[in-house]
N, C-alpha and C positions, 0 to 999 in steps of 0.2 A: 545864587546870584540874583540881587533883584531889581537892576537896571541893566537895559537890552541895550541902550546907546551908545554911542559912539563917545568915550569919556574923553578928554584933555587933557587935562593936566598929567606931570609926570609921573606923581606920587599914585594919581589915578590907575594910570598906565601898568606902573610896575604892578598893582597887586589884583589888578587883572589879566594881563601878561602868567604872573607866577598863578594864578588859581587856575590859566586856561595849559600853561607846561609842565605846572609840577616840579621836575626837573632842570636843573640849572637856570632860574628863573630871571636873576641878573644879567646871565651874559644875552638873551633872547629878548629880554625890556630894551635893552642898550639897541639891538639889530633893529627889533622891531621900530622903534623911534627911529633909525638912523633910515630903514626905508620909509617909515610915513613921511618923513620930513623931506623926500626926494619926489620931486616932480618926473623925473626921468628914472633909469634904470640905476638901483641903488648896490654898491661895490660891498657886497655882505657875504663874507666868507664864514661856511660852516664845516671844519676838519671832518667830524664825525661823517658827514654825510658824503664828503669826497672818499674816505677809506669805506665803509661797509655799502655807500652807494643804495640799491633796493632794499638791502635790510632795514636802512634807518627808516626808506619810507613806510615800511609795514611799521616799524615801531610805533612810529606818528602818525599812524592812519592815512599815510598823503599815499594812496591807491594809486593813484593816475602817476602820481610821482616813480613808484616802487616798478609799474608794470613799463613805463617807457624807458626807464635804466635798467632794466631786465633786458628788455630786448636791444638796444644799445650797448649795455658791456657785453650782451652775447656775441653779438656780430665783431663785437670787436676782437672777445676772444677764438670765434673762430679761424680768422684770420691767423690767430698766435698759433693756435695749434695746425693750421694747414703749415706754414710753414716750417715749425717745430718738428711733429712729424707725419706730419701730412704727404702722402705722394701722389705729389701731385700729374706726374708723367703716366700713374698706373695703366688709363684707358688706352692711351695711345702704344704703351708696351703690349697692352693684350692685342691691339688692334695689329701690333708689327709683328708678334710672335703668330700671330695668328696668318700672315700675307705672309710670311715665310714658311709656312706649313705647304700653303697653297704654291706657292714658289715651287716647292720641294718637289710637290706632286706633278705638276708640269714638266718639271725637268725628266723627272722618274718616264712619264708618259712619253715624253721627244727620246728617251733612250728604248723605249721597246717599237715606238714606232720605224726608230730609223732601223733597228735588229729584222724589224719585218720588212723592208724596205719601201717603207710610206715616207719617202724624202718628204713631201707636202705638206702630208699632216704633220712630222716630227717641227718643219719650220715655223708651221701654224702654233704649234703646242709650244716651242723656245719664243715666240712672239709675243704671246699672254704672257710667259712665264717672265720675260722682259719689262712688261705691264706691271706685273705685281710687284716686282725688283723695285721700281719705282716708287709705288706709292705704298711698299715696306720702308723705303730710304726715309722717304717723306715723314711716316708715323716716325720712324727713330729719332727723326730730326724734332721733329715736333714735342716726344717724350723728354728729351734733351732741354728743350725750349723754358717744359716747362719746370722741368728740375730746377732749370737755375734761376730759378724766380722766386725758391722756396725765401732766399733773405730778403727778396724787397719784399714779400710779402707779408715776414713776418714784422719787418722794420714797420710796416702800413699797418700791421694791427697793433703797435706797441704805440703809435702817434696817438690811430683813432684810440685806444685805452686811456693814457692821459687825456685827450681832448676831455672824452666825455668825464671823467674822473672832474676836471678843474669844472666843467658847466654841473657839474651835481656841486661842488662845493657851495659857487656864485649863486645858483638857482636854489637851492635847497630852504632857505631862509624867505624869501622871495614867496615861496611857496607857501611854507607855514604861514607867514602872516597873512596870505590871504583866508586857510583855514581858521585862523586867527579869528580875521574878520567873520567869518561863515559862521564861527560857534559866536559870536557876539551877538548875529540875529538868531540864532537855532540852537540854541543851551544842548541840544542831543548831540552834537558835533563829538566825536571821540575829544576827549585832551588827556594828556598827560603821554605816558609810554603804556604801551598794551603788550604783555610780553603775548599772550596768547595770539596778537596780530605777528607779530615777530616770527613766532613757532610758525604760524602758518603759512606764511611770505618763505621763508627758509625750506618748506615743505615744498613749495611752488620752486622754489629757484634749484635744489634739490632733484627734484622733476624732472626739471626744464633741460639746464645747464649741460648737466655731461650725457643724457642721449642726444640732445644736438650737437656737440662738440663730435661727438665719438659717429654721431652719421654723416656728419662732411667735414672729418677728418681723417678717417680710417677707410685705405681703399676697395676694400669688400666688406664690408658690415651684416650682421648678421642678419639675417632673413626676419628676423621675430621683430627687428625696429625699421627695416622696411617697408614689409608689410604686415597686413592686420592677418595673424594666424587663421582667423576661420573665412573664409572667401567665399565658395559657391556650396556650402551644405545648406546654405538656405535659399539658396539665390533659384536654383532650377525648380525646386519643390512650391516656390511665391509663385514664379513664374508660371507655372502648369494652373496651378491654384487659381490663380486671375485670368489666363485662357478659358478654363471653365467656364468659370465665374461670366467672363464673357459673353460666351457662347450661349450659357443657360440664357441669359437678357434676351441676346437675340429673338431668341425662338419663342419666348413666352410672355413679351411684351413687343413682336415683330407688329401686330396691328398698330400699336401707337405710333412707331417710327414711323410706319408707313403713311401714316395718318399728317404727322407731322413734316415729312418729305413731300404730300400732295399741296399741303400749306404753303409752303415755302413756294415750290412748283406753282402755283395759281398764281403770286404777286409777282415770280421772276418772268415768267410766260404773260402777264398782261404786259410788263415793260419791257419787253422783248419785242412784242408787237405796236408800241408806241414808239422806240428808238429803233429798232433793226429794220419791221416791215415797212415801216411807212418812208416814202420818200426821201432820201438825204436833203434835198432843197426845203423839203417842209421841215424839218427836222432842226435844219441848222436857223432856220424864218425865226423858227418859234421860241429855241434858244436865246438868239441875238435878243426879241422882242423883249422876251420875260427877262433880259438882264436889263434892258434899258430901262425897261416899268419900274422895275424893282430893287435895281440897286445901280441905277446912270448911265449916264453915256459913258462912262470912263471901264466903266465894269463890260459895257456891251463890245466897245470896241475891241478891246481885250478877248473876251468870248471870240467875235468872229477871226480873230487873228487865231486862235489855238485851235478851232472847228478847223477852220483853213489850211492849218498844220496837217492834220488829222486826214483832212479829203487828200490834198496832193501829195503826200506820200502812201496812199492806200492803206490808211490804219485806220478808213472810216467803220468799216464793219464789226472790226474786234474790239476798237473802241468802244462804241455802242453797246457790245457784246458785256465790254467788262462794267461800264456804266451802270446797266441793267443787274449787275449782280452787284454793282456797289450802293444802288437804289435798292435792293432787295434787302440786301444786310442793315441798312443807315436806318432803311424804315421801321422793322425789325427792334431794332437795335434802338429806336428814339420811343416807340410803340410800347415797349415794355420798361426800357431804361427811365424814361423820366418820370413814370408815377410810380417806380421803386423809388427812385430821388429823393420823391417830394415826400412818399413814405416813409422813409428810411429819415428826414430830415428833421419829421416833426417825431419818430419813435425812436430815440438813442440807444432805447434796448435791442429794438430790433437789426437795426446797425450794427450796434456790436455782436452781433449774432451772424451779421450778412459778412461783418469784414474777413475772415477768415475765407471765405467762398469767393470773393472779390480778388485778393491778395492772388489766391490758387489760379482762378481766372486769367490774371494779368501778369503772374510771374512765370507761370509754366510755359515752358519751348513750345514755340509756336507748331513744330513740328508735330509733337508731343500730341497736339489734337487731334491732329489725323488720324491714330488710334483706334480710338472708340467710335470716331464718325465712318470711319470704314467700315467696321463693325458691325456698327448697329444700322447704319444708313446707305453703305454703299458706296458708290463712286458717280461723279456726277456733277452737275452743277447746286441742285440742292445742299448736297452734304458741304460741298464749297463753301456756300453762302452760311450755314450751320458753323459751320469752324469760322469763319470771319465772326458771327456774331457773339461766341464763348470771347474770342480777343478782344474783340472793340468795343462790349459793351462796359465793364466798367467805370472809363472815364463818366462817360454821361450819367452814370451811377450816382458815383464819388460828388461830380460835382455838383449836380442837380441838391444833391445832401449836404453838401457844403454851403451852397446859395440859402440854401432855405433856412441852415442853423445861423446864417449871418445877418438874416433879418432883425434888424433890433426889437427888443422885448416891447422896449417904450410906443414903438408907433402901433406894434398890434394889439397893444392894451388900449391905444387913441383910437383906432378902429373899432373897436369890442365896444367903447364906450360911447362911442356916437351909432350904437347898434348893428352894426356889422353880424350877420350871420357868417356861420365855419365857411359856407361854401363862398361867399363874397371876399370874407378875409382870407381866402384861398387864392382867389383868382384876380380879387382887385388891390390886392395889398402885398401878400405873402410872396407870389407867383412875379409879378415886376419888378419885385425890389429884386430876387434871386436872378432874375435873364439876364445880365451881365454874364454870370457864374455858369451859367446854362446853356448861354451860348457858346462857353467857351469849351464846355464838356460834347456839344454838338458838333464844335469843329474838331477836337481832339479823335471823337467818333470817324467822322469820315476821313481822316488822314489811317487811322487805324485799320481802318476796312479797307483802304488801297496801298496798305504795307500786305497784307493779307493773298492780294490779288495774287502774286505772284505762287507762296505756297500751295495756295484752293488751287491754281493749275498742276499742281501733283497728281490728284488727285482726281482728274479730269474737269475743272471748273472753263476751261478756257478762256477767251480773252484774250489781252495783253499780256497776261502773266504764262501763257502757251506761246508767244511768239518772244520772250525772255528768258523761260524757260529753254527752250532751242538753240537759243545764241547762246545760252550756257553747254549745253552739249556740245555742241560743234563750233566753239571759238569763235563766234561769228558777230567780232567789236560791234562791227557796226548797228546792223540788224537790234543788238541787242540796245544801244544808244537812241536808236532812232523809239524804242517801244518804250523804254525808259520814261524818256522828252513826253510821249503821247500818255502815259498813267500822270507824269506831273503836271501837263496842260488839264487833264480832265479835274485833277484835284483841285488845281487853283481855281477851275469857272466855276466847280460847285460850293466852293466855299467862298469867294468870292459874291456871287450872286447871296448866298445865305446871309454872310453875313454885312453885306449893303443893304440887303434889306431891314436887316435889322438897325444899323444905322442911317437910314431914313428914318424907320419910326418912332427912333428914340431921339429925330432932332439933328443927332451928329454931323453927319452927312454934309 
């Protein structure tokens, strides 16, 4: 083929058509034309594709085609088979044969009590035994229920069957011609029939097909499609293994943690004694002040309204409290995060080396960190803060590196060229264009670290997330409502203040 374009004419048509199908080349020139020529949704029925459905898409390579009428006529035929022979009453029969077991036993029980002359207990024992009489009826009735539902159900898989059948017919044609299109720009495109695509879709559907049909249609199925045969012969012997494994850390890099626990300890302990010890009146002064400076009047008022929240329901102290560790993480966490960013922006290789450890970072259960920071660190407010910053550091990661790869080529070649040195093109060029991206990785950060708050009180971090924590234990709505309100007022003035001041300085404002 040695025009990529888009041809016209019909004669064009046809002998690109037939060199891209191969097979039946006439009747797919004719569809193809009869959809180009539709603005809207074009009425092109292909038999072959309504009877064999996913096979034909493997034959034609349409993938996407082949795996969505896969799981489509699945569902549809399981439906046929639940109600064909599906029993569907089965759970509720075990559950009624089983309450009449217990029925039994009761009864049997009221008959030696009353022999021994325990009128009381025998009444107490026919009481239960009354109880389960009951919700024995119930299962039968229920198993009954759902017996008779075996025909609309299977009526409801014979619709959805054809439904989907007629939209593989209308859709199937539709489809090709877009792969159509796709090998016009991309000559590697499969065309023709591929039987070895065929074999191996039939393999897949083969597969697929009758262990799902036969696990929710068959009402004890056997154990081996279940579940997976080998379960805990590896699972205790990993586990011991990584206890170890643990343990050795511990003890033979115990300096470093400790080392790194005093770290942490020194910036939470200075902001402990800037927000806790000093004054509430100076505290909230100086607050108010630095939001007016720095990001309005509209931002300060704000501030003194959620301070004020904060004092008259007595949530000043633990506020401050969680503050302090939210200050300890964000710093932390902006300290190391953003000249990985701005690393990680201008080295792609190293990125693609860091994202793997990012991904780990940011997708693992939060829980999940507690772990190793017990472990290795203990319990405490340190470790707290340690576990918020493995969570919250990524964003400002990702996006400081995103900022920096979005800087256009052309301006830092316009700075290079009016003599810019690396470190000026860093910080007067590189570094402004990305703080849109950076700030938004800064705000991302400190939402992160007061999602966080509440877990690090597992673990003894306290704060807010110790007085939510308790409202979780002892049901206690309100308690837990009122502490809620006071982590969301502290997140909105610190981000709010952040980021007013950043628009002030970029004009916005």
């Amino acid at each position: 083929m040695t025009d990529t374009g888009l041809e016209l004419g019909p004669k064009s048509l046809d002998s690109s058509v037939g060199e891209f199908v191969k097979e039946n080349s006439d009747y797919y020139s004719t569809e193809f034309a009869k959809i180009q020529g539709k603005t809207g949704f074009a009425w092109s029925w292909n038999t072959m594709a309504a009877i064999f459905g996913p096979l034909w898409g493997a034959l034609r390579g349409l993938w996407g085609f082949f795996w969505t009428f896969l799981v489509l006529e699945l569902f549809a035929l399981v439906q046929i088979g639940r109600g064909l022979w599906g029993d569907l009453g089965a759970s509720q029969m075990a559950r009624w044969e089983r309450l009449e077991g217990l029925v039994a036993k009761r009864q049997q029980q009221a008959k030696e009590l009353l022999q021994q002359g325990d009128n009381e207990g025998a009444n107490a024992a026919l009481n239960v035994a009354g109880n389960l009489r009951k919700a024995a009826d119930n299962a039968r009735d229920a198993a009954e229920a759902a017996s008779s539902e075996a025909v609309t159900i299977l009526v409801v898989g014979l619709v959805l069957l054809v439904i989907v059948k007629v939209i593989e017919g209308f859709y199937a044609n539709v489809n090709y011609e877009k792969q159509y299109l796709r090998w016009r720009a991309a000559p590697e495109v499969q065309t023709g029939l591929s039987w070895p695509s065929a074999a191996f879709g039939s393999f897949l559907l083969l597969g697929i097909w009758p262990l799902t049909l036969y696990r929710f249609t068959v009402s004890k199925p056997d154990a081996l499609v279940t579940e997976f045969p080998i379960k805990k012969q590896f699972f205790t012997p990993t586990a011991n293994w990584l206890e170890g494994g643990f343990d050795w850390l511990a003890v033979e890099f115990g300096n470093v943690f400790k080392g790194v626990t005093a770290a942490i300890r020194a910036v939470l302990d200075g902001l402990e004694v800037i927000l806790v010890a000093t004054p509430w009146p100076v505290v909230m002064l100086v607050i108010v002040v630095t939001a007016w400076r720095l990001a309005g009047p509209r931002v300060a008022v704000f501030s003194a309204a959620a301070l004020a929240y904060l004092a008259m329901f007595g949530l000043w102290e633990v506020s401050m409290i969680t503050v302090a560790l939210l200050g300890a993480a964000a710093f932390l966490c902006l300290l190391f995060g953003i000249p990985l960013g701005i690393w990680f922006g201008k080295k792609p290789r190293a990125y693609t080396i860091a994202l793997p450890v990012l991904d780990f970072m940011q997708t693992m259960p939060a829980f999940v960190y507690l772990i190793p920071i017990i472990a290795f660190f203990g319990t405490g407010k340190p470790p707290g803060v340690l576990a918020t910053i493995i969570f919250a550091m990524p964003p400002v990661i990702r996006l400081t590196a995103l900022g920096m790869r979005q800087v256009p080529e052309g301006t830092k070649e316009a700075a290079v060229a009016f003599g810019c040195t690396r470190w000026q093109l860093l910080t007067n060029v590189e570094i402004p264009l990305a703080m849109p991206s950076i700030m938004t990785g800064i705000n991302q950060t400190i939402l992160m670290c007061l999602s966080m708050v509440v877990i690090a009180s597992l673990i003894g971090a306290g704060g807010l997330g110790a007085n939510i924590l308790e409202a979780l234990q002892y049901a206690a709505k309100g308690q837990g409502m009122l502490a809620g309100l006071a982590i969301l007022f502290c997140a909105m003035v610190i981000d709010r203040i952040i980021q007013g001041m950043y628009r002030r300085k970029t004009g916005q404002a």
